[in-house]
C-alpha positions as CSV (number, residue, x, y, z in Angstrom):
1,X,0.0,0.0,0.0
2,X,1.6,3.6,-1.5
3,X,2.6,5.9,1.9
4,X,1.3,9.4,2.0
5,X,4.7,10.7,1.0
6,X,4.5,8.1,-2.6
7,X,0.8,9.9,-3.2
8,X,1.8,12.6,-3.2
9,X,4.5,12.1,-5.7
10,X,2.1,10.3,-7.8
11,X,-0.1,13.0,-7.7
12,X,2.6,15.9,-9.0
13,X,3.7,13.3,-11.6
14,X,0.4,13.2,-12.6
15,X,-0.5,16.8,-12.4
16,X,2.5,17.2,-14.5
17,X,1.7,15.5,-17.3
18,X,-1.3,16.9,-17.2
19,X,0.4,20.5,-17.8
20,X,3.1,18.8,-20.5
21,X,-0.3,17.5,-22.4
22,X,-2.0,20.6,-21.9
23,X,1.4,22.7,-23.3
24,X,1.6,20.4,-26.7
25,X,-2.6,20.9,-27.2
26,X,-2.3,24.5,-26.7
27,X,1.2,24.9,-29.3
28,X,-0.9,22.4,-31.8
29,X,-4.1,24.8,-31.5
30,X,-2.2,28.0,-32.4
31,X,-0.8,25.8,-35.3
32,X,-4.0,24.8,-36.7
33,X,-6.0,28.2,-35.9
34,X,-2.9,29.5,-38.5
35,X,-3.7,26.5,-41.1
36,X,-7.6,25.9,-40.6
37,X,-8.1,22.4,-42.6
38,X,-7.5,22.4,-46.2
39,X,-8.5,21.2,-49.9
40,X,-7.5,20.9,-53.2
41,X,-6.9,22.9,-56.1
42,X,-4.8,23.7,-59.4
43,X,-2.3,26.1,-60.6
44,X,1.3,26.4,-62.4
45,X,3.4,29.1,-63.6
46,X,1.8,31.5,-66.0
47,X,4.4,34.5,-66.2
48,X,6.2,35.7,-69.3
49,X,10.0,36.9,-68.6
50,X,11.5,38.6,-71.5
51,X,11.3,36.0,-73.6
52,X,11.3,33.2,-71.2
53,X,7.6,31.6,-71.0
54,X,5.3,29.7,-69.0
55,X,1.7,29.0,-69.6
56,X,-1.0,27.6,-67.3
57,X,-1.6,24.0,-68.5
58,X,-5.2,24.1,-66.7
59,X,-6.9,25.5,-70.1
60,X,-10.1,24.9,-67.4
61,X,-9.5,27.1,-64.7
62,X,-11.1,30.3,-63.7
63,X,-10.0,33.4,-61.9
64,X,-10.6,33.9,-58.0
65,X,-14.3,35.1,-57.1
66,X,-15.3,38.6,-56.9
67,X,-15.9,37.6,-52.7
68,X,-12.2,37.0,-52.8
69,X,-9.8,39.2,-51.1
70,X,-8.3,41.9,-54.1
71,X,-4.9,41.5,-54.7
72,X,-4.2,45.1,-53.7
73,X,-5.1,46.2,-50.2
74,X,-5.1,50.1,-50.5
75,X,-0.9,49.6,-49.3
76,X,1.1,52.5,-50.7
77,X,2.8,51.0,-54.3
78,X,6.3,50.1,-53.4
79,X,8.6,50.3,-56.6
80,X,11.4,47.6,-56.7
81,X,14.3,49.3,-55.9
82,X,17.2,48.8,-58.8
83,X,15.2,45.2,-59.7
84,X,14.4,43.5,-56.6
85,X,11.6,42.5,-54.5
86,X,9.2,45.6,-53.6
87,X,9.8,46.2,-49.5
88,X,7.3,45.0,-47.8
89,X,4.3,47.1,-46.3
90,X,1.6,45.4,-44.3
91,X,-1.8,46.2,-46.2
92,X,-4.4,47.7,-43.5
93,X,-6.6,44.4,-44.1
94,X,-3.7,41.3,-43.6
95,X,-4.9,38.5,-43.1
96,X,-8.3,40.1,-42.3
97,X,-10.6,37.9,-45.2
98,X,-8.5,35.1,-46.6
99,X,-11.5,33.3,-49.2
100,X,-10.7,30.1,-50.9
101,X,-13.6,30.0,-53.6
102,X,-14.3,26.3,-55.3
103,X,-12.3,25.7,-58.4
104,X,-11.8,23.2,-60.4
105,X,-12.6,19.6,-58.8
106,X,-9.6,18.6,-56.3
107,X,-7.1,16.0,-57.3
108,X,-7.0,14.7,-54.0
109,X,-9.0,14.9,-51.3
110,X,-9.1,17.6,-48.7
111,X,-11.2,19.9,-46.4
112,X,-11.1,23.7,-47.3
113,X,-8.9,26.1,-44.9
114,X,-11.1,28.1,-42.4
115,X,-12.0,31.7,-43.9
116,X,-12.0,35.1,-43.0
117,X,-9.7,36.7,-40.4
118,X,-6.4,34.2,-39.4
119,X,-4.0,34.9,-37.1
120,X,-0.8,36.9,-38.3
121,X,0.7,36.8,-34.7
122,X,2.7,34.1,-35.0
123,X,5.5,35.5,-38.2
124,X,7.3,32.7,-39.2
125,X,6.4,28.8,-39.1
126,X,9.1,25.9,-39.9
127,X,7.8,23.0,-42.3
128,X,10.2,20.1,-42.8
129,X,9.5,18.7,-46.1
130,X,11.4,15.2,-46.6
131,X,11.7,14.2,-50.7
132,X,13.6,10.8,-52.3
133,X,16.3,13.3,-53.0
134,X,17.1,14.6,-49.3
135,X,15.9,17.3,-47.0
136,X,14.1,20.3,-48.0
137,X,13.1,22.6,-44.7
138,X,11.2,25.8,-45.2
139,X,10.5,28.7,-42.8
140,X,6.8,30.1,-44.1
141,X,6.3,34.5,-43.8
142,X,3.2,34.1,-41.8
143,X,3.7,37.8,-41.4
144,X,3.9,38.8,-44.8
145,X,1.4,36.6,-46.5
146,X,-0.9,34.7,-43.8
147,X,-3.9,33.3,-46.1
148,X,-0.6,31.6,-48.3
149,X,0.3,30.0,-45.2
150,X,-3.1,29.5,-44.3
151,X,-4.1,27.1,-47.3
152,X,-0.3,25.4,-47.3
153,X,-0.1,24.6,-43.5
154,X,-3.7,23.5,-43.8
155,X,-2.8,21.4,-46.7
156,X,0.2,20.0,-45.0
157,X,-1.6,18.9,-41.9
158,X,-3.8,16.9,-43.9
159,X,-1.0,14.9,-45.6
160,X,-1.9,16.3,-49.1
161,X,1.3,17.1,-50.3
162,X,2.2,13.8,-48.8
163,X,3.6,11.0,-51.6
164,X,2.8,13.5,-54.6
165,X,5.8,14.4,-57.0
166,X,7.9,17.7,-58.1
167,X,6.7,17.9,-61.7
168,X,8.7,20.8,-63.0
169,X,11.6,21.6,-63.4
170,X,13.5,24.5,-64.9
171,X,16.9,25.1,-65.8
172,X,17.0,28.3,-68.1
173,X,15.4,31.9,-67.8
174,X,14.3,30.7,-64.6
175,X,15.8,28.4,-62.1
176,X,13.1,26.6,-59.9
177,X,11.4,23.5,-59.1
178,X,7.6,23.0,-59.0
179,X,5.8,21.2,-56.7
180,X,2.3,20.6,-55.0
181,X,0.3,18.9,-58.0
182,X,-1.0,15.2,-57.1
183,X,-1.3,14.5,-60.6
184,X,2.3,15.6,-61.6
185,X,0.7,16.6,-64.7
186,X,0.8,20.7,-64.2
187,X,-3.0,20.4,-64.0
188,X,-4.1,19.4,-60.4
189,X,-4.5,21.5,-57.0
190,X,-7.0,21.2,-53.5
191,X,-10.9,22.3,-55.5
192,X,-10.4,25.7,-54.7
193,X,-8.3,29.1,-55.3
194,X,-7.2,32.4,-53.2
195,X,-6.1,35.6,-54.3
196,X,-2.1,37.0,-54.2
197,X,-0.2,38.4,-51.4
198,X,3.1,39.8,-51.2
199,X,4.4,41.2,-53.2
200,X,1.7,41.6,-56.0
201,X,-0.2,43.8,-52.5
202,X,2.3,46.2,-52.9
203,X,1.0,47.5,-55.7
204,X,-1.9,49.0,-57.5
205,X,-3.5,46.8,-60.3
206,X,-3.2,49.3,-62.7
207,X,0.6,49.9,-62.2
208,X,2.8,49.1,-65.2
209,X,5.9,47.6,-62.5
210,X,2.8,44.5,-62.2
211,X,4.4,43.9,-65.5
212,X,8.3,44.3,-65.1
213,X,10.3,41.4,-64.0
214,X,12.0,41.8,-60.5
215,X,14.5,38.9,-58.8
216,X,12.8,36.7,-56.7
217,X,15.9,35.5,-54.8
218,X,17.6,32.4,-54.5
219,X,16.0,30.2,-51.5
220,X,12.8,31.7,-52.3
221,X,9.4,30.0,-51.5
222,X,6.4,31.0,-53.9
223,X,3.5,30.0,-55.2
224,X,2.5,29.0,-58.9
225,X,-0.7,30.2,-60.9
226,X,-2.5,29.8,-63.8
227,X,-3.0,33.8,-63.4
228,X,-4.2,36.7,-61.1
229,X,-5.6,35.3,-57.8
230,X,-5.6,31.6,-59.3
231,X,-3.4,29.9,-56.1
232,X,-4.2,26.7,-54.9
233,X,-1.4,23.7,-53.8
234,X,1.4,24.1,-56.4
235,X,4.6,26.4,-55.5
236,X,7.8,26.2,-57.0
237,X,11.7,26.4,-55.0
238,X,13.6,29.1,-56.4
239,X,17.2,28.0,-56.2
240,X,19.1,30.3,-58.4
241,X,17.9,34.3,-58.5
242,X,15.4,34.1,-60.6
243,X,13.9,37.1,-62.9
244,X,9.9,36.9,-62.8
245,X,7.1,39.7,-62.5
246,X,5.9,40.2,-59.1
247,X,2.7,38.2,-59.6
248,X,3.4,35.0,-57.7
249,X,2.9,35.3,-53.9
250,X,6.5,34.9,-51.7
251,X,5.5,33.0,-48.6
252,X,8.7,31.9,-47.2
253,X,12.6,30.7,-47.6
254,X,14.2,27.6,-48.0
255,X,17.1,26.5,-45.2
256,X,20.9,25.5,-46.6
257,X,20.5,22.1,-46.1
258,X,17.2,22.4,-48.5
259,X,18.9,24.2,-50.8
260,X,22.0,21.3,-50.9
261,X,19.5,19.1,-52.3
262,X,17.6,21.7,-55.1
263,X,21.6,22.4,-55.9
264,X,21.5,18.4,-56.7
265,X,18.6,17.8,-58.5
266,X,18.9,20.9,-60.4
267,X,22.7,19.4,-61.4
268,X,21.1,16.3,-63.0
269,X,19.2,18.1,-65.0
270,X,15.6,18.0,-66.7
271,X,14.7,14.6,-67.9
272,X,15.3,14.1,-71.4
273,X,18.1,16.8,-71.8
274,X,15.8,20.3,-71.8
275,X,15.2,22.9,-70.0
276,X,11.8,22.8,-68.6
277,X,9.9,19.5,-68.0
278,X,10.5,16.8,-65.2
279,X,13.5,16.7,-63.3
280,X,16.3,13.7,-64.6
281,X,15.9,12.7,-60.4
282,X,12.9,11.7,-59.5
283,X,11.7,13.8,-57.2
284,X,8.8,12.9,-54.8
285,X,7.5,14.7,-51.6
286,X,7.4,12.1,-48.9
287,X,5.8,14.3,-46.4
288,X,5.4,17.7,-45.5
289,X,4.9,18.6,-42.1
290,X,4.8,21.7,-39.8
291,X,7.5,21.3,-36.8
């Protein structure tokens, strides 16, 4: 039979793992107030740089919703300064209506990201993503483009990026490696679509810069689209500085050891000796998961 003195240290061992349980639900419900739960959708690059192109592949898909948050946010225009990324200034309405509007039908099955206002709070969270080519960690701008990171952590949590390939790859003009489309065709994303963020927000729709190519640096984390306010699962790894119009939302960097294993598959080459199509590795997301 336990003495007083051995209750009593059963009870505080108890009590705290009580606390230690209580710690992890609390640091996994700020994680998944940020992500919501997700769906599917479709979207590749569409951009034209100088004479470099890419076209959307989804001859089926449709622009964002008119219910969808606009693309500009009333923030002051930011010209790039001598070609680079515009510096970023926090649109009055962050993060204040992210809208994911049914697309085209999903490619895999998943539950839409929650709507309207998300959290912006927490600035930066780390996603380990582990491919049959090595390591590949990201850190995702919650702070600069929260509905991005929205949709992706929600996606991630559900395993949808899980045991789906890197379809793209592209080794002149541009230097980046697309990901996020199930069907590894180009065509497939989560059933639904959400408008740009940084930078496109930092300027007015009607200003001609929208047009003018600007480095997207390498290391860089954005996502693909088929056009204006078209985002769904696919983004693309920029591992060389790469020269695109600021169209395609920048929602977070790559770590070294990720960019050790673009530096490798972008070595090998595209399959069949180009310079845009599927990678010579095969390359296949294993899992993506928020740390």
């Amino acid at each position: 039979m336990p003495t007083n003195e051995q209750r009593r240290a059963n009870a505080k061992r108890k009590l705290e793992r009580q606390l230690e349980r209580r710690a992890a639900q609390e640091r996994k419900r700020r994680i998944l107030a940020i992500s919501g739960s997700a769906v599917a959708a479709l979207v590749i690059i569409g951009a034209v740089v100088a004479t470099f192109v890419f076209t959307s592949k989804d001859s089926g898909s449709t622009t964002a919703s008119a219910d969808t948050t606009t693309a500009t946010s009333g923030a002051p225009a930011q010209p790039a300064a001598s070609g680079q990324l515009p510096a970023f200034a926090a649109p009055a309405d962050l993060g204040a209506n992210c809208q994911y509007p049914a697309a085209a039908a999903a490619s895999k099955p998943a539950t839409p990201p929650r709507t309207g206002k998300v959290p912006t709070d927490e600035k930066t969270i780390s996603v380990s993503m582990v491919t049959t080519q090595g390591n590949i960690g990201l850190i995702l701008n919650n702070g600069h483009a929260p509905c991005t990171v929205n949709s992706f952590a929600s996606l991630a949590s559900q395993n949808y990026f899980n045991d789906t390939p890197c379809h793209r790859l592209t080794t002149s003009g541009i230097s980046v490696l697309q990901c996020g489309d199930p069907t590894g065709q180009g065509t497939g994303g989560p059933g639904y679509q959400f408008a740009n963020e940084y930078p496109t927000n930092q300027f007015q729709p009607d200003d001609p810069a929208l047009q003018k190519p600007v480095v997207y640096p390498r290391g860089t984390v954005a996502m693909a689209n088929a056009g204006p306010n078209t985002n769904g699962s696919q983004f693309f790894l920029v591992y060389q500085d790469s020269q695109l119009p600021p169209n395609y939302t920048v929602f977070g960097k790559i770590d070294d050891t990720g960019l050790a294993t673009l530096d490798k598959i972008a070595a090998a080459g595209v399959a069949g000796g180009g310079a845009d199509g599927k990678p010579a590795l095969d390359v296949e997301l294993k899992s993506v998961a928020l740390d």
